[in-house]
C-alpha positions in Angstrom: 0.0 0.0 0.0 1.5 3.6 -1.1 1.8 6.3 1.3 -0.8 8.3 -0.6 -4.0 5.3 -0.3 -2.7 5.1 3.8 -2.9 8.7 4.1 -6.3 8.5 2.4 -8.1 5.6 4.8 -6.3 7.3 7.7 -8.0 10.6 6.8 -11.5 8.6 6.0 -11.8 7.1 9.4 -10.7 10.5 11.1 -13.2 12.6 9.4 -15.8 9.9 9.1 -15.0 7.7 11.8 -17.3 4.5 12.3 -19.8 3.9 15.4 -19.0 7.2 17.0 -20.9 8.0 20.0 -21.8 6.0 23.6 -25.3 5.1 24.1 -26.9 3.9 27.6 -27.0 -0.1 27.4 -25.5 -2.3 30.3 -25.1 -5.2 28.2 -21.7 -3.6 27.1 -18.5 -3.7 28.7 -16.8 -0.2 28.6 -12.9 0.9 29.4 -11.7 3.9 29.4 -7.9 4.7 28.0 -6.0 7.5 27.9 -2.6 9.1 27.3 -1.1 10.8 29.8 1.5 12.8 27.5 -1.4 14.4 25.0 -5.0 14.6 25.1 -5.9 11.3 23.7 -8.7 9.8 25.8 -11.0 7.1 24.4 -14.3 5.5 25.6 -15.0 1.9 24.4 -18.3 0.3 24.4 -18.1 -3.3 23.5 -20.9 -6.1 23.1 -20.0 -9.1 23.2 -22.1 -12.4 22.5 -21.1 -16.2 22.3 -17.1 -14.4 22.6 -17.5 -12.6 19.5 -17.6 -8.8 19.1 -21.1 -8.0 18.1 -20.4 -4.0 18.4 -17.9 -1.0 19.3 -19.0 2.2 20.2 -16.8 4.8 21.3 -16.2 8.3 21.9 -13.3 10.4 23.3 -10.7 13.3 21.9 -8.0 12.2 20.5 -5.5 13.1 17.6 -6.6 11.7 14.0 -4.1 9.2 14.7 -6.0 7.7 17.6 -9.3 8.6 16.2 -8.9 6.3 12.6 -6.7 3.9 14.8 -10.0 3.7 16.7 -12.7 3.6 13.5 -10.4 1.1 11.7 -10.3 -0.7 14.8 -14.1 -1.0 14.6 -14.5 -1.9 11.4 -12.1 -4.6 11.8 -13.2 -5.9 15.1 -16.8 -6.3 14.3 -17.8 -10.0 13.7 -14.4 -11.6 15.1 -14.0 -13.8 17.9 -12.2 -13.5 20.6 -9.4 -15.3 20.0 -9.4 -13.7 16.5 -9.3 -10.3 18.1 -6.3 -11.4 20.4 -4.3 -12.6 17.2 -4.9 -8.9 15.6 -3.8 -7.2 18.3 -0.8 -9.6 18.8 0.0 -9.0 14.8 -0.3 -4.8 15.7 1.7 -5.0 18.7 4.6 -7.0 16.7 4.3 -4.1 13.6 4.3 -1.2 16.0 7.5 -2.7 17.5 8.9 -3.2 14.6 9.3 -7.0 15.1 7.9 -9.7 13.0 3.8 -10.1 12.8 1.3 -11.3 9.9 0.2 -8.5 7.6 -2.3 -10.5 6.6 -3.9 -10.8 10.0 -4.6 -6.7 10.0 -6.5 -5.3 7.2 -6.7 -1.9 7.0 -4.5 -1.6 10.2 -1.8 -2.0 8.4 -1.3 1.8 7.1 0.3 2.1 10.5 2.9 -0.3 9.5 5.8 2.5 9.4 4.4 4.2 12.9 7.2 2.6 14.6 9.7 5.2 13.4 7.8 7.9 15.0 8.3 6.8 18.6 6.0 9.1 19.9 2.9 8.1 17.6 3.0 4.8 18.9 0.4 5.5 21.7 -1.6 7.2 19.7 -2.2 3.9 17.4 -2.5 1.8 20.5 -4.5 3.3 22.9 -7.9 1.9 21.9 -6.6 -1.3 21.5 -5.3 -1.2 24.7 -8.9 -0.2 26.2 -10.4 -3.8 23.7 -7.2 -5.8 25.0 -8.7 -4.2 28.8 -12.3 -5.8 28.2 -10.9 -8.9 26.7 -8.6 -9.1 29.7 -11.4 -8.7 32.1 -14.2 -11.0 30.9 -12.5 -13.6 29.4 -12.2 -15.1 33.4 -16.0 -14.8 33.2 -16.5 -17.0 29.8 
């Protein structure tokens, strides 16, 4: 993927970003992750049915970094199980640290795939991820 389609799908899901806004539904595990060294802060609302994501709803400020990181997040989340979700975020993890991970496993994540030379962008990709990995870490005791 060229650096002018990554730019394009990162500006998409920043201007347009999917499944923005919280809505009052206790049948939804939430998290709450934010960045202490900018003002990145992002709300997650998660459903999750038979362990597999049904829906993500968020809301938050953040940069359009964290803000597409989060709407591509979505849109790749949605319909995957658990252990599927566990294997993307592995995969991200390993391309945000520059170490070896299947591009195959990420989708549209991957127009991050050079964020590891920009040390201090590296949050900014992870943070929701960190607030699904949060949920997942919680209730998978409870499955």
């Amino acid at each position: 993927m060229d650096s002018l389609e990554k730019r394009k799908i990162i500006l998409e899901h920043y201007q347009h970003p999917k499944n923005k806004g919280l809505i009052e539904d206790n049948s939804y595990f939430c998290s709450n992750t934010s960045n202490e060294s900018c003002i990145d802060e992002v709300n997650l609302m998660v459903k999750i049915e038979n362990k597999k994501i049904i829906d993500i709803k968020f809301d938050g400020e953040a940069c359009a970094i964290c803000t597409s990181s989060t709407s591509i997040m979505i849109d790749t989340l949605i319909g995957k199980t658990i252990d599927e979700v566990i294997e993307i975020y592995n995969n991200l993890e390993n391309m945000i640290e520059n170490k070896q991970y299947d591009k195959s496993k990420l989708g549209k994540i991957v127009v991050y795939d050079d964020i590891a030379k920009q040390a201090n962008r590296k949050k900014c990709v992870l943070l929701p991820w960190w607030g699904i990995k949060k949920i997942i870490d919680n209730i998978d005791n409870n499955y």
